[in-house]
N, C-alpha and C positions, 0 to 999 in steps of 0.2 A: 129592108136594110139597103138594100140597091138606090131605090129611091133618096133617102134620110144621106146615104152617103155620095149621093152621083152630084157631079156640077160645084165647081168653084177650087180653089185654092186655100192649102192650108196654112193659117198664118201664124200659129201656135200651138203645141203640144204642150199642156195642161195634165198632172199626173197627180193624182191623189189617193189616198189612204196606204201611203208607204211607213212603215216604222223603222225595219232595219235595214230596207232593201234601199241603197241608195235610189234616187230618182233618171239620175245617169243610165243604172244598170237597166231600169226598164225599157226607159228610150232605145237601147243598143239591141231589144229584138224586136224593135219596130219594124214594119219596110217600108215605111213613109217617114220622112223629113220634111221640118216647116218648109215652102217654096212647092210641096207638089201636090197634084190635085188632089182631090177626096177622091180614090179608087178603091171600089167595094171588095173586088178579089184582093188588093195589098194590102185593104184594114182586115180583110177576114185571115189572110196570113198572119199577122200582126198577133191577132185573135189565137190563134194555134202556138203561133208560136211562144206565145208567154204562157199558156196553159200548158204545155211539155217543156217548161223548167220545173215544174213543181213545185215551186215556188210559192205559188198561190192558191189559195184554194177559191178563190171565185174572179172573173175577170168581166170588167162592162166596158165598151169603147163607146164613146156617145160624141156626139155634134152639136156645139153649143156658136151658130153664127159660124164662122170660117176657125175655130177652135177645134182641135180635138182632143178629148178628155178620157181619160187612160186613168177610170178608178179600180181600184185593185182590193182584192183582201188578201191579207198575206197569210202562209200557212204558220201555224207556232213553229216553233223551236223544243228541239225534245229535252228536257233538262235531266229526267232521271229515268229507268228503264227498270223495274220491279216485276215480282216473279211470287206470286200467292198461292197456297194449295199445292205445293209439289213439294213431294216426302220422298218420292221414288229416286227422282234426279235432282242434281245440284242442280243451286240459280248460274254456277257459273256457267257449267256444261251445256244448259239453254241459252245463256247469255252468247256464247261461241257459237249457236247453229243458226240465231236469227243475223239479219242485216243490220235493220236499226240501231243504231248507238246513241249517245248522247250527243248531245249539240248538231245532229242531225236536222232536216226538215221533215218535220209530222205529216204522213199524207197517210190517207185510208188506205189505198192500194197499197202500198209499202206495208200498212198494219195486217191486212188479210192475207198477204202473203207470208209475213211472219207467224201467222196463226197456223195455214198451214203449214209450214214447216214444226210446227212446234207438235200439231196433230201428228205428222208423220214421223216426230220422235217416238212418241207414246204408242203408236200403232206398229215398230218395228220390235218392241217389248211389249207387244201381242195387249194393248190398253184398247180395242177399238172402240172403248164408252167416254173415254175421256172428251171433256169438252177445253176449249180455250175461249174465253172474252174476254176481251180488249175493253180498258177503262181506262180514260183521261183525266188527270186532276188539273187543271186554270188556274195557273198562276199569271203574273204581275209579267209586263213584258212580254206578253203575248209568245211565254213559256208554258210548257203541259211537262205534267208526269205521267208518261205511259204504267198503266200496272198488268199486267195478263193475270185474267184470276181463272184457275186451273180444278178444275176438278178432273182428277188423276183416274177415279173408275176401278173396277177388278178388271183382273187380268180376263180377255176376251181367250179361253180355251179352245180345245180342240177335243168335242164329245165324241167322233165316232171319225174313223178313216176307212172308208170300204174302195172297193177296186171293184171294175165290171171287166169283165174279158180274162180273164186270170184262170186257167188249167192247169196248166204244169204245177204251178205254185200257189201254198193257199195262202191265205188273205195275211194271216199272223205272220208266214214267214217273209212277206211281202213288207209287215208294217216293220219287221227290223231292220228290212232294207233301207228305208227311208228314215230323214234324219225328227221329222215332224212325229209327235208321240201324241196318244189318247192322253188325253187327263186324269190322273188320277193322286193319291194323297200322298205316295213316296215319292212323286216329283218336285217335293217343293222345294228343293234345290237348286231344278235348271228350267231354263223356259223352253226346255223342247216341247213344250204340250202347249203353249199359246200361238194361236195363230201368227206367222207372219208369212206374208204374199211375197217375201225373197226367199225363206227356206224353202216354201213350196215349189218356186222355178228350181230351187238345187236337188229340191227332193225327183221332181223330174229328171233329173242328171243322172240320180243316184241308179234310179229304178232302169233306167238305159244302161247303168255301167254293168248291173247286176245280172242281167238279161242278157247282155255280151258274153257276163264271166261263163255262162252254162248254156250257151252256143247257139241264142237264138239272134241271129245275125241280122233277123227281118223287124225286132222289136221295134214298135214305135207307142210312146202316150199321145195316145188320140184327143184328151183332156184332162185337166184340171182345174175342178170346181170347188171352191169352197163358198157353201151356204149360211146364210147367219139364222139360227134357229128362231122362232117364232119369238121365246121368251128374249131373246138376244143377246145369252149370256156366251154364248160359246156358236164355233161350230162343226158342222159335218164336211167334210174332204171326201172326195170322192175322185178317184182315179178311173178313168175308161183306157184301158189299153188294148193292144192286139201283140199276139204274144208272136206268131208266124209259125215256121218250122224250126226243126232245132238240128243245127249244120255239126259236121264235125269237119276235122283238119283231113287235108288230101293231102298234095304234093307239096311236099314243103323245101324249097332251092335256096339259096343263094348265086348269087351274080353278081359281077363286079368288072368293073370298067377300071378301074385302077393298078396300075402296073405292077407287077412281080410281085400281088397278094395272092396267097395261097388260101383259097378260101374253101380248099377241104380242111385248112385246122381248123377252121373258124366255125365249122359246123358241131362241134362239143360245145359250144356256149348256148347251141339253139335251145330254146326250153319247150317248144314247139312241136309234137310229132305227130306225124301220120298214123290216123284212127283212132286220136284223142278227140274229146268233143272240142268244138271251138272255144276259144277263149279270149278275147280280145284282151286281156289284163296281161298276158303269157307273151301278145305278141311284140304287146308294149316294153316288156321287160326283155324279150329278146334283141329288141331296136337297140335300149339300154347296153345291154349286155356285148353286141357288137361292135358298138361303136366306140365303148372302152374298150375292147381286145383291137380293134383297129388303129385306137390310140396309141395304145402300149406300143404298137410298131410304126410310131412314128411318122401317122397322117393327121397331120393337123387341123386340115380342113375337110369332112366325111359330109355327105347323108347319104344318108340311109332312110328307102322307105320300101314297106311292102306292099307289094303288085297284087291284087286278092283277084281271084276267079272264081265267082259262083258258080256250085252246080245244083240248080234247084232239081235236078231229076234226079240226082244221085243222092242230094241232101249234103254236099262237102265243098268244103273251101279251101282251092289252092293257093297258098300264099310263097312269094318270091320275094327275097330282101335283095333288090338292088342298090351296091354302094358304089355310090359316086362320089366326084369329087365335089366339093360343094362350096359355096362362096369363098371368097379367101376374106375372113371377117375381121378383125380383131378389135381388141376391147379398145374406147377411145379415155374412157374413164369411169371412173369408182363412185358414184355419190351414194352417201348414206346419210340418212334423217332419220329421226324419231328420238336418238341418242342424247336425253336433255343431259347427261350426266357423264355417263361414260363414255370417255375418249374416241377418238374416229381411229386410232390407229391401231386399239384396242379389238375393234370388229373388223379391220380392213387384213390387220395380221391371220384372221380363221378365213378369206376369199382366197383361194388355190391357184387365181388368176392375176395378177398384175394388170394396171396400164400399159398398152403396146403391145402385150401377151395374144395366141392367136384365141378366137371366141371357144369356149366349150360348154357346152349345155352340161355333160356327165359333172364335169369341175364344178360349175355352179350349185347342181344339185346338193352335193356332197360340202360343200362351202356352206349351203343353210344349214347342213343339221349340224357342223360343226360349231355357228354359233346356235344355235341351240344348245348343242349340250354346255358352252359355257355359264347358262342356269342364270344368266343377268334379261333376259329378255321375256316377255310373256307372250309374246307375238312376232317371228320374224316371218319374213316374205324377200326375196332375188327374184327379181325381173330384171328383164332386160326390153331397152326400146332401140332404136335407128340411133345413130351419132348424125354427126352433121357431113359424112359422106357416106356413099353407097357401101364401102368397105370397113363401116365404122359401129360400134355398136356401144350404146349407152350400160352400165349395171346400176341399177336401183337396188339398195341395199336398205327396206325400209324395218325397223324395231320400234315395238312398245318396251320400254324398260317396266322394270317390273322390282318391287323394294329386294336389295342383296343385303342387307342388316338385319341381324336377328338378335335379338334379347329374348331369348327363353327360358322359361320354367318349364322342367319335364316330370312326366310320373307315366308308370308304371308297374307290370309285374312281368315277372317269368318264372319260367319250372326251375334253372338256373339260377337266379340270382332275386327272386324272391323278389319283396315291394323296392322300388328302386326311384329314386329322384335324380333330376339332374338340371344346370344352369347351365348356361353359355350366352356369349356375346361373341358376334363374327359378323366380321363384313366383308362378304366375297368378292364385291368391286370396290378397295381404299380407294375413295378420291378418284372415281371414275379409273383407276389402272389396271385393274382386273385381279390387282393385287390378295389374299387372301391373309384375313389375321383373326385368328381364334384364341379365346379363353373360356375352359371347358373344365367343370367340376360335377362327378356322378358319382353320388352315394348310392347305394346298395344294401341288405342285408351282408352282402360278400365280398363287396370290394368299393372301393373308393380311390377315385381317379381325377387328379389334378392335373393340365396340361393346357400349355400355351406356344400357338404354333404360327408360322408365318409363311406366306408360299409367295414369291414372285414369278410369273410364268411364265415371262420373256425376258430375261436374265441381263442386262447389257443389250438391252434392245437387241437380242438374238433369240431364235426360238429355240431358248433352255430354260427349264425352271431350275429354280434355287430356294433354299430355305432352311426352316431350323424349328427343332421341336426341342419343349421344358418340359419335361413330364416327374410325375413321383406317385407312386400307383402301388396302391394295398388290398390283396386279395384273400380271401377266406378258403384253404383249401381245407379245412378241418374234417369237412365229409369226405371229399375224396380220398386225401391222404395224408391228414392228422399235421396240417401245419400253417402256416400263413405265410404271405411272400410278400415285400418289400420294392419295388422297383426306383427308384433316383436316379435323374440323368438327362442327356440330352442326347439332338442328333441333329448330325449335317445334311443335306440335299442337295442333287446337283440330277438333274434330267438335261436328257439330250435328244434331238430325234437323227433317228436315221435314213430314214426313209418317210413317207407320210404316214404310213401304219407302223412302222417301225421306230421302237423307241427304247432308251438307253437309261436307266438311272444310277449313278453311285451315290454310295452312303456314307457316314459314320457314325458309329453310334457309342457314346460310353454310359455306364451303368454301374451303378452298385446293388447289387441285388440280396436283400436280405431276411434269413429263412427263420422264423423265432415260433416261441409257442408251442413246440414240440411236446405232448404229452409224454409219459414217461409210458404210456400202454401204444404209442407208436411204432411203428414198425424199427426196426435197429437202422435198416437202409436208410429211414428216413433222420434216424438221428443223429445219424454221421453226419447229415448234410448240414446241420444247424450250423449259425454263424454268417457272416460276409462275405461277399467274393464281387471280384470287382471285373466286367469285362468291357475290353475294349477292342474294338470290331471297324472293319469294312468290309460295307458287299455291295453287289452289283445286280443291277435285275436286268433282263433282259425279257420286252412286252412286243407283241404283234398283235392289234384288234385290228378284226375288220368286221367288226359288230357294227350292225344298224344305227347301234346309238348306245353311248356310256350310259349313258340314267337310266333304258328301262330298253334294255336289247331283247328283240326279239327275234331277228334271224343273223346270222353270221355269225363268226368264232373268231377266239386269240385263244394264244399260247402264252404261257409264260415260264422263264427260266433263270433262279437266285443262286448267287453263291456269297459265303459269308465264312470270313478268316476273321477270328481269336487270336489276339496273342500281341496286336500291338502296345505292350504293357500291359497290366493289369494281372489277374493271377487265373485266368480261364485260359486256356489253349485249345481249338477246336476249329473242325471246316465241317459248313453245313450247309445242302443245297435241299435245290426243291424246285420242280420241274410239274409244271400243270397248265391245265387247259381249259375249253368248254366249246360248244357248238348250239345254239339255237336255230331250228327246224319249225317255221310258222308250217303250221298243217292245212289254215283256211286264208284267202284272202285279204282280209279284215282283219290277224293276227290273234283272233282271243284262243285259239289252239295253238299251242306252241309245246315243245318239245326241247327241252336244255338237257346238258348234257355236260357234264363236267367231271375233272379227273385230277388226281396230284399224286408224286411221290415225293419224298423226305428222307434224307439222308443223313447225318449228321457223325463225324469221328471224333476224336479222343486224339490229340497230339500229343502223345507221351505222357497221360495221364488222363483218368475217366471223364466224361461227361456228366456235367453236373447237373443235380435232379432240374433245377428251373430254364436248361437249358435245353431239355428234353423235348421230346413230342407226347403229346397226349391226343386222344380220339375218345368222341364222345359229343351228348347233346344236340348243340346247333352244328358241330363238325358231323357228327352220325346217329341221322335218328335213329330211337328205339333202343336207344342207349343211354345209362345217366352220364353227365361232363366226366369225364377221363373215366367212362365205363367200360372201354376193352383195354387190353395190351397187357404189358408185366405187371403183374398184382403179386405181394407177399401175401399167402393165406393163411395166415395166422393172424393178421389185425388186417386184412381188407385191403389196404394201403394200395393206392394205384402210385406203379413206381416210374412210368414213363416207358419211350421205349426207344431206338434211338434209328427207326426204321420204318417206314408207312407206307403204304396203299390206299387211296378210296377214290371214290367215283360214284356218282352218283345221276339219274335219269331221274327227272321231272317233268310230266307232262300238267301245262295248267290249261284249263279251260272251264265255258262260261257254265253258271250251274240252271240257266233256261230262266233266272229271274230276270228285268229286268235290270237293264245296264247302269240307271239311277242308284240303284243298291251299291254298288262296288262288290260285290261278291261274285269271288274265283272259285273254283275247286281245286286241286292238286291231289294227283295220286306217282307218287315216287317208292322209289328202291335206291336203298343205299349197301354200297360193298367195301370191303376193305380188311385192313388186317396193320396190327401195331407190332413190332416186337423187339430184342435185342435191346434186352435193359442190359446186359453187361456186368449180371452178378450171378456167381458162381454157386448157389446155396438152393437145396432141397426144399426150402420154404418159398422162392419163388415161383410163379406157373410163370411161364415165357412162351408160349407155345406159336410158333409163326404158322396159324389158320384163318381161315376165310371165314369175317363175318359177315350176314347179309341179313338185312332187313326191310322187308316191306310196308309202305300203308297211303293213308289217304289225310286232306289236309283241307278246310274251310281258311279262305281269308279275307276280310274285310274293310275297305277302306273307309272306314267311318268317319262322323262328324269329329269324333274325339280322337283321332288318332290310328295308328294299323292297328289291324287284331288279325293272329292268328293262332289254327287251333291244329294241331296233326296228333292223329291216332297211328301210332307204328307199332311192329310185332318183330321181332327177332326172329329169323329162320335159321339160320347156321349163327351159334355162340359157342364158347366155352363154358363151362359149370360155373368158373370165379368169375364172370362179366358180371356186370351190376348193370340190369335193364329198365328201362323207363319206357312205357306205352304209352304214354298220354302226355304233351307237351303244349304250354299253353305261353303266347306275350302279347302285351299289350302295350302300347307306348301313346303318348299323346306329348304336346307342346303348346304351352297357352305362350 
């Protein structure tokens, strides 16, 4: 080439086999122009440089006399990008993870790297057989139809998981550590049993976090192998670990550099103590735990970290939280993504922190699960990165939305209320507002309930909710107490907060309540009552939750506290309160032990006239197992008749935990005690029992979250009853929603 191209002067640039590429553009990454010599090293630049436009897929510079000839071939033009053989995943979904598009430049490299990325879709949905080929269809215009033809494969499992090094702990209890599961036939629901080489770095995580919780402080996974079996279907994981010694807690201090903190109060939050085994989960939660009580007293900017002191002769770990004062951060700004639908200031109203606000880890914490429980999101995540100065700090606020419309058809049964159906339409987020509107109709063998209802949850763009319920609702009390009720009406809303767990609602509610069907073998109580009565009410609730989480709380507790006045018109005169509670108590970890705990009382008086029977309280059923519906309290014994009562007690202890099957089942177990006592029906007559005693009953309870809906099953016994209670042992519901 040195040769061919050394000696003379170029006196023409000659460019052939261009179609769309203008002739211009090629000349412009020449490095030679007519007028300069034929120089080997500037035609071989020349050379380079028009083969890294990609442009072309072949490139010749040749020497025709003092001409240089620059023929080219050009690469196509992508015209259509198709997607064959995939059932698993949309075309679009792969359409989004490759580069290529249309009216792009066609290069092979560009194509194998779209192939892998197309393999390492399929491979993080545990597919390691699937193949991808790339096929071009030649069209006109030196255009191509790219196709990727896909064969998708079985799912590449996971036949056996063993661990090497493992003493303390054996192999089984090891695999429900980790998030990667055996294969087997009840998993066809979730892909924890297909290999992927990212859960297995998390399952590594896992098996470090769990080794912490029970105080081997030296744990380390030495490796993680996954082999592919000879047939290739699946494979073997294998964990080599070293477990160490197993430390417990020594001196456990605090210290603080921060002025006129008193940090012996602060020592009642430690969760922490000397000659417990170590627990790194404990220490975590005590960092937590400090740095909110140091909040509350008005230091804005904390850290807090613990100073650890091995003592491997003694086998104990002295840990010190020193709190300092720590950057002076504050937030620079809010952004959230993911939200195709609903509003940004729909998600920015549950962040506990403003722009300008100073930074808090605990606030942001607590800010995710708030939207969370708003139920519009399938996936949230709050990060936080650097702002654009040292004092400044970004919040990422990223959601998957997740469909908030429901059009349902329900079915069912219960011990209760027998084969039951039901409809509804509701859209939890109108129009991305967060707004809530329900229309809901539930037949039964025993009642039938019509209701259409509307919630706004920041009211005037303030955090109040407002709203309004239609309802008219027909119940079958014939078993109980030989009559059927009537309900008509409507009611007003108005929530308010007071605090961030503290929160405020008033009401109004009017009704016409209407009692018919009275057999004439009914109780006389009960026949007095037949006829209309119209009431019209306001009450007030007052709620404190500091539960983990509205939808499905597992440790923390609220209070709550109602009162409700009769008498604004209408022909009921009455004050009625009720005062109740709960507490959840996780027992492990991981939360599948859990411990609730909850309580109410009920009050209700008569202004100048009796309490009317549909005004009453009843106990029983889903209110007290081991009981039929309004199976305690005032009963006339001569027709059975449960006549209400106008005074209550109960409380109840449930502990749920897992039943050792696998976690794919959905299956709880539950063993609870329910106590209580109804009384003070407020009639004067020999035929009633009123007797204010303690009932109490124990038992045990299966529940299932199935493909078709919840099911559960509780077996309860009566321990302390009365002779006239009406008991039920065996209580069974089922519900689904297509």
């Amino acid at each position: 080439m040195a040769q061919v191209f050394s000696g003379g002067t170029i006196r023409d640039i000659r460019v052939q086999g261009t179609q769309r590429i203008e002739e211009s553009t090629v000349r412009t990454y020449l490095s030679v122009r007519p007028g300069d010599p034929f120089d080997p090293d500037r035609i071989d630049q020349s050379l380079k440089a028009l083969f890294a436009t990609s442009l072309f897929q072949d490139v010749v510079l040749r020497r025709e006399g003092d001409t240089l000839v620059v023929a080219v071939v050009e690469n196509p033009i992508i015209n259509r990008i198709a997607f064959e053989g995939n059932r698993r995943i949309e075309s679009d979904q792969l359409q989004g993870e490759i580069q290529l598009k249309p009216r792009q430049v066609y290069t092979r490299t560009r194509v194998q790297n779209d192939v892998q990325r197309l393999l390492d879709i399929y491979r993080r949905q545990g597919r390691f057989a699937a193949t991808v080929e790339p096929k071009i269809i030649q069209l006109d215009q030196n255009r191509v139809d790219l196709v990727f033809e896909i064969n998708e494969g079985a799912r590449t499992g996971v036949r056996a998981i063993n661990f090497v090094g493992n003493e303390a702990f054996s192999d089984s209890t090891l695999r429900s550590a980790v998030q990667t599961k055996e294969s087997a036939w009840y998993r066809f629901m979730t892909s924890d049993d297909s290999y992927d080489p990212d859960r297995l770095t998390f399952d590594r995580e896992l098996l470090r976090r769990y080794y912490l919780r029970e105080g081997y402080a030296d744990f380390r996974v030495l490796s993680a192998v996954a082999e592919l079996t000879p047939d290739r279907e699946d494979f073997i994981v294998t964990f080599t670990i070293e477990e160490g010694q197993r430390y417990k807690f020594g001196k456990v201090d605090i210290r603080s550099s921060l002025r006129a903190l008193d940090t012996e109060a602060l020592k009642s939050v430690v969760t922490t103590r000397e000659g417990d085994w170590y627990n790194a989960q404990d220490v975590e939660n005590t960092i937590t735990k400090l740095t909110n009580a140091v909040g509350d007293q008005q230091y804005a900017f904390v850290d807090i970290r613990p100073q650890v002191n091995r003592n491997r002769d003694a086998l104990t770990i002295d840990v010190t939280y020193e709190i300092g004062e720590g950057p002076r951060v504050f937030v620079e700004r809010i952004d959230i993504t993911g939200n195709v639908r609903t509003l940004d200031k729909v998600v920015r109203r549950e962040v506990m922190v403003a722009e300008g606000d100073p930074f808090n880890t605990s606030k942001l914490r607590r800010s995710e699960q708030r939207i969370k429980d708003l139920g519009y999101f399938e996936r949230v995540q709050v990060t936080s990165q650097p702002g654009t100065a040292p004092d400044r700090s970004v919040v990422n606020v990223e959601v998957t939305e997740q469909s908030t419309g429901e059009i349902s058809f329900g079915a069912g049964f219960s011990t209760s209320d027998g084969p039951l159906g039901d409809f509804s339409i509701r859209e939890r987020n109108l129009l991305g507002r967060g707004q809530d509107l329900r229309f809901g109709a539930t037949i039964s063998g025993s009642r039938q309930e019509y209701d259409i209802s509307f919630t706004e949850p920041y009211f005037l763009d303030r955090d109040m909710s407002a709203g309004f319920d239609l309802f008219r609702r027909t119940r079958d009390y014939q078993d109980e107490s030989s009559y059927d009720e009537r309900n008509t009406g409507f009611a007003l809303r108005l929530g308010v907060p007071l605090s961030e767990r503290l929160r405020q609602r008033f009401y109004y509610q009017l009704q016409s309540t209407n009692i018919s069907n009275v057999p004439t073998t009914a109780s006389e109580f009960i026949q007095a009552e037949e006829g209309t009565r119209v009431t019209s009410l306001i009450g007030t609730e007052l709620m404190y939750d500091a539960r983990n989480s509205r939808l499905q709380p597992t440790a923390g507790y609220f209070g709550r506290v109602s009162a409700e006045f009769a008498g604004l018109g209408g022909s009921e005169r009455f004050v009625r309160t009720r005062i109740g509670g709960g507490y959840y108590l996780p027992l492990t970890d991981d939360d599948s032990w859990v411990i609730a705990t909850t309580a109410e009382v009920g009050y209700i008086v008569g202004l100048g006239e009796d309490v009317s029977l549909a005004d009453r309280f009843f106990l029983g059923g889903d209110t007290f197992r081991g009981f039929e519906t309004a199976g305690i309290g005032p009963r006339d014994t001569t027709t059975s008749d449960a006549l209400g009562g106008q005074r209550y007690v109960r409380g109840s202890v449930e502990m749920s935990f897992p039943l050792g099957l696998p976690e794919e089942f959905g299956l709880k177990g539950h063993a609870f005690t329910d106590v209580g006592t109804l009384s003070d029906a407020d009639i004067n007559s020999p035929k009633v029992a009123d007797e204010n005693s303690i009932r109490l009953a124990a038992g045990a309870g299966v529940s299932w979250r199935s493909p078709l809906g919840p099911i559960r099953v509780d077996l309860a016994f009566p321990i302390l009853k009365e002779s006239y209670d009406q008991t039920q042992y065996f209580r069974f519901s089922f519900g689904t929603r297509f």
